[in-house]
N, C-alpha and C positions, 0 to 999 in steps of 0.2 A: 504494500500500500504506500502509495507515495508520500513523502512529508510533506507539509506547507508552513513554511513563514512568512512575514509580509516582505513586500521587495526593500521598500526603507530600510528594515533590519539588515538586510544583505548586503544591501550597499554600500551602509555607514559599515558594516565590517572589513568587507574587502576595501573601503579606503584608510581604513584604518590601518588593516597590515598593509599598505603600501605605503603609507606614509612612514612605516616602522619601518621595512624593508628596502623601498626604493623599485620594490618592481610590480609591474601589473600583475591584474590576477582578471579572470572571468571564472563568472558560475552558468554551468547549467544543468538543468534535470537530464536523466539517464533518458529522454526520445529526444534529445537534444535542444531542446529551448531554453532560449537565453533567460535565466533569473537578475542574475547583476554582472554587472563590469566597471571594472574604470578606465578601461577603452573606449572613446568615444566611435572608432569604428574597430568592426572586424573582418576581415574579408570570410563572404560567403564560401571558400574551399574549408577555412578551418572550421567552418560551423557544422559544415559535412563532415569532417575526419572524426568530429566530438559522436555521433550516432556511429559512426564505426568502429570507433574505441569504447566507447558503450559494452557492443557487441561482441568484443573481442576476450580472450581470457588474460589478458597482458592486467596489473595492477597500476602500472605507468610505462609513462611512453614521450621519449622526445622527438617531434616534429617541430620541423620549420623552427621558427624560434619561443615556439612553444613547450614547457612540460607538460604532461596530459597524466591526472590524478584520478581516479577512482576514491569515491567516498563510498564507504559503506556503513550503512545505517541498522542494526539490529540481522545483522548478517546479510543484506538485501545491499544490490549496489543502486546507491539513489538517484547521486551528483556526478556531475563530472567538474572535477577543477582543473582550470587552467593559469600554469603561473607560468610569467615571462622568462626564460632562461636569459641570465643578463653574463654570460660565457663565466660565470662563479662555478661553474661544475656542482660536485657535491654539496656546495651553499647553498645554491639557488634550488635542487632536489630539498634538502632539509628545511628549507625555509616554506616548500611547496605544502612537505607533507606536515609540517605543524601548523601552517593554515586550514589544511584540510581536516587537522583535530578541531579546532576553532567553530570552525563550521559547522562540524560533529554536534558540539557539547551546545553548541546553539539549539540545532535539532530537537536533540535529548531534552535538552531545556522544556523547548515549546513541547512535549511530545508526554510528558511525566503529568500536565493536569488533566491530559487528555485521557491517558490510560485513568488516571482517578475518577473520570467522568463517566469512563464506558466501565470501570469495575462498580458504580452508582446507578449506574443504569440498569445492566445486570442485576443488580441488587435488588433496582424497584421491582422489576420484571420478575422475581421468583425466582431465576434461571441458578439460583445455586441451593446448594442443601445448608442444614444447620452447619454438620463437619467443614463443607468447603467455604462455609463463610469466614469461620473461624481459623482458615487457615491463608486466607486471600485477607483479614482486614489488615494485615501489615502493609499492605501495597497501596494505600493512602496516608495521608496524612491526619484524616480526620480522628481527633481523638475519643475514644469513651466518656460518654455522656450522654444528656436526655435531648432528642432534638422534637421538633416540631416539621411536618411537612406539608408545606401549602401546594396545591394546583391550580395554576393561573391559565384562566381561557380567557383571550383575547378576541375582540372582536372582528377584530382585521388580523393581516398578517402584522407578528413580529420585525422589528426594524435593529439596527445598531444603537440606536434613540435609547430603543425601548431599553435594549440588553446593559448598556452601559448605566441607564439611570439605575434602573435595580442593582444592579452590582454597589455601584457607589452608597444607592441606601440603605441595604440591607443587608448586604453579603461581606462579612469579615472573611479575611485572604484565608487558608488555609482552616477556618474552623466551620464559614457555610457554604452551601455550594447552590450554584442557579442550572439547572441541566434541562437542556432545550428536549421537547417530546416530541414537535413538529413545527408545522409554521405558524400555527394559532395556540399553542400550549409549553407551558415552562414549570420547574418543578422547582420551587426554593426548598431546602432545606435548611430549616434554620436552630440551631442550639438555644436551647430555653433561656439562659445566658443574656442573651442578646435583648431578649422581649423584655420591653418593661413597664407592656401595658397586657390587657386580658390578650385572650388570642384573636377574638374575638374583636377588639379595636386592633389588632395588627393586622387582622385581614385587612380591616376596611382601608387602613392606613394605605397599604398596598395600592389600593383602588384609588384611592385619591390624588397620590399622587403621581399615578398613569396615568391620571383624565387631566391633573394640571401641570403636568411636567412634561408630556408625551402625549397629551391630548387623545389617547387612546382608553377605550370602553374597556373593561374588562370583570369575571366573573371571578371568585375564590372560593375553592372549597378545603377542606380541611377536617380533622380529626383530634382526638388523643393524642398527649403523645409519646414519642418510643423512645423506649429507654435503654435497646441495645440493637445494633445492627440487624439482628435476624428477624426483627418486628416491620423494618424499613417496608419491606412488600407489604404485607397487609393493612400499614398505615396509609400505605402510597394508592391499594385498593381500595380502602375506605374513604379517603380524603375526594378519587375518581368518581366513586360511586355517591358523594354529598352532591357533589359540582352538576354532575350528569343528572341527577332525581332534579336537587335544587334548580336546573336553568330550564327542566320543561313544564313543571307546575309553579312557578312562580315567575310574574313579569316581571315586575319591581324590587324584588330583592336581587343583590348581589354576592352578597356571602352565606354560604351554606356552611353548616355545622353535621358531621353525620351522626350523630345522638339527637339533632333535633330537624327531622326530615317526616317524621309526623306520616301521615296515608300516605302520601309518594313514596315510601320506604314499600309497602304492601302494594301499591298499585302498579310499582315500577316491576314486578315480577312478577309480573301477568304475563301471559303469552298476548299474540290476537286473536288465536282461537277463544281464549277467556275471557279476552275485552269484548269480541264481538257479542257473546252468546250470554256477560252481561248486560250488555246494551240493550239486544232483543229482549230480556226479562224485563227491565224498568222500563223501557220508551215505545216497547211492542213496534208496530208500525212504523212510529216517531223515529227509530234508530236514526236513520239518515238526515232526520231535519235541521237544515240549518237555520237557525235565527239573525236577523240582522242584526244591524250595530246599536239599534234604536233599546231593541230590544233585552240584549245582553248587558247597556248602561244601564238599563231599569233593574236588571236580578243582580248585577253587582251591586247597586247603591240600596237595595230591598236587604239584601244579605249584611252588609256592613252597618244596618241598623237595628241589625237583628227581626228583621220580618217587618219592623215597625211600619207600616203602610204612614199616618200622619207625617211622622218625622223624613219618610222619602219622598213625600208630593211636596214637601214643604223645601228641600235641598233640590227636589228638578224642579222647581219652579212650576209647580203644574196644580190642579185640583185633586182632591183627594179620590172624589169620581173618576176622572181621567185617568188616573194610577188604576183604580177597580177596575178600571174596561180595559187596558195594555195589559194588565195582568189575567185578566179573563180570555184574552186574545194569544195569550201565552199557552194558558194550559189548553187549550183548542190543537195548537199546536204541536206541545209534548206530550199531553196527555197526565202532566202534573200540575196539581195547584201548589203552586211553593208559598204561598199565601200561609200554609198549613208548614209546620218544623219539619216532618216526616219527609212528605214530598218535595221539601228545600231541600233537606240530606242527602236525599237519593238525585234529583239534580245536580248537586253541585258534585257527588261521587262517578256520576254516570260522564260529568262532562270531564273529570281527572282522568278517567278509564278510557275516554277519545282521544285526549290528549296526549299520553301516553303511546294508544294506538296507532297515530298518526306518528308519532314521534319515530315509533319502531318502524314503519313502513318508508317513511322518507329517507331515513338515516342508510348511510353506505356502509358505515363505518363497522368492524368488527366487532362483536360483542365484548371479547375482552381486550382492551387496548395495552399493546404493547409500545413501549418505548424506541424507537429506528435510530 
């Protein structure tokens, strides 16, 4: 797999050792493209000889007035270096190949939080047993203690914006970690340490300030939290499974808790076979009916009053009659009077269990979401 640094980094290296050394250098990847140089030109035959020294079994090679270096990176040959032979003989070879560590340890550098990211990922994912966890947590830095794990859905794609703001406000170097899931979802992990409000304002905290830093919409769910590595998966399931209930029965909220996900917790493990064939039991005929907007503002604000017919004509601005005949005009249509507790319950259950329904049938996504 091939490494990646940024070009700036590579640049300011190789002028570095040439400012040290006094001789050019060029990098490029093993299919031969140029990463950096402090050549302003190269002639196009030596860029061709770098792919066939690539190719070759030789570890170095002098052409033209070129040394030609092999880098190899975790046993894999990645780079190819090119350092100017300035007729130093053995000099200009030794100064080639301690560039070529340079370069190395740079690699290794960028490559060490990456490996800590995919043995994090792995981790959320289940993909190791209790034994091999305990034998792979050496190979991060993160130390023993209680953390918390938030899942951030966004409402748009992910940007640099986004990745840098949260780094800066909540991620301590080495003790939390931010691990990307896709292009709309990110995992903080955060050491209890850190929090020094409920979790519950950290979520939101989260939220706020994506919307005013990053101008970006975003969802948080979250759980308990775990107090030792081998907990990570079932925290990181639980915290998916707040977020996923919480963002399709609820408009208005943004942070889910999964202790407190209420009927969504029961509804969300329906099949459609179940959804459908409660539907047919309460709404008979009705299953399919859909009510307009007119209609739906009236059971929301009817419901939020607790049934109160007066205190709802009095908030839509309407007569108390008026209300009687939209609501008579409802159950015509469902076939319930929610006027009545009973018939409200089984309404507002009936329309969790569509919701739901739909949610399953639109969705592409795999049931159990793995980490890529």
């Amino acid at each position: 797999m091939e490494q990646r640094l940024p070009g700036k980094k590579l640049a300011q290296a190789l002028k570095e050792m040439k400012q040290i050394s006094r001789m050019d250098f060029v990098l490029f990847n093993k299919k031969g493209k140029m990463l950096a140089s402090t050549v302003p030109d190269l002639e196009e035959k030596v860029q061709e000889l770098v792919v066939l020294f690539a190719k070759s079994m030789a570890d170095s090679q002098t052409i033209q007035n070129w040394i030609f270096l092999k880098i190899e990176i975790n046993d894999q040959t990645e780079n190819i270096l090119l350092a100017s032979n300035n007729g130093a003989g053995d000099a200009s070879y030794v100064i080639g190949q301690m560039a070529c560590c340079q370069i190395r340890n740079l690699y290794l550098a960028a490559q060490e939080p990456t490996n800590e990211i995919n043995f994090l990922r792995q981790l959320l994912n289940g993909e190791f047993s209790e034994q091999q966890i305990q034998e792979k947590r050496h190979q991060i830095r993160m130390k023993n203690g209680t953390y918390m794990i938030f899942v951030i859905q966004f409402a748009d794609e992910q940007n640099e914006i986004i990745l840098e703001m949260l780094k800066n406000m909540f991620v301590v170097y080495g003790v939390d970690y931010l691990i990307d899931v896709d292009d709309k979802k990110m995992v903080l992990i955060k050491n209890v340490r850190g929090i020094d409000v409920e979790n519950d304002q950290f979520a939101r905290r989260i939220i706020d300030n994506l919307q005013m830093e990053a101008m970006c919409n975003a969802w948080v769910g979250y759980t308990d939290a775990a107090e030792d590595f081998v907990l990570f998966h079932e925290k990181y399931r639980q915290a998916s499974m707040a977020l996923k209930v919480g963002m399709v029965f609820s408009d208005d909220e943004r942070v889910f808790y999964y202790r407190r996900l209420g009927l969504g917790r029961l509804i969300s493990q329906l099949s459609v076979e179940m959804c459908d064939l409660f539907l047919k039991e309460v709404l008979g005929d009705h299953a399919d009916m859909e009510l307009d907007e007119e209609a739906m503002a009236t059971i929301r604000q009817l419901f939020d009053n607790n049934l109160n017919i007066s205190e709802t004509a009095r908030q839509l601005y309407i007569h108390r009659n008026t209300l009687v005949y939209r609501l008579e005009r409802i159950e015509k249509k469902i076939g319930l009077d929610i006027r009545t507790f009973e018939d409200a319950m089984l309404f507002k259950i009936a329309m969790m269990v569509r919701t739901h329904r739909n949610s399953i049938l639109g969705s592409c996504q795999n049931k159990n979401e793995v980490i890529e």
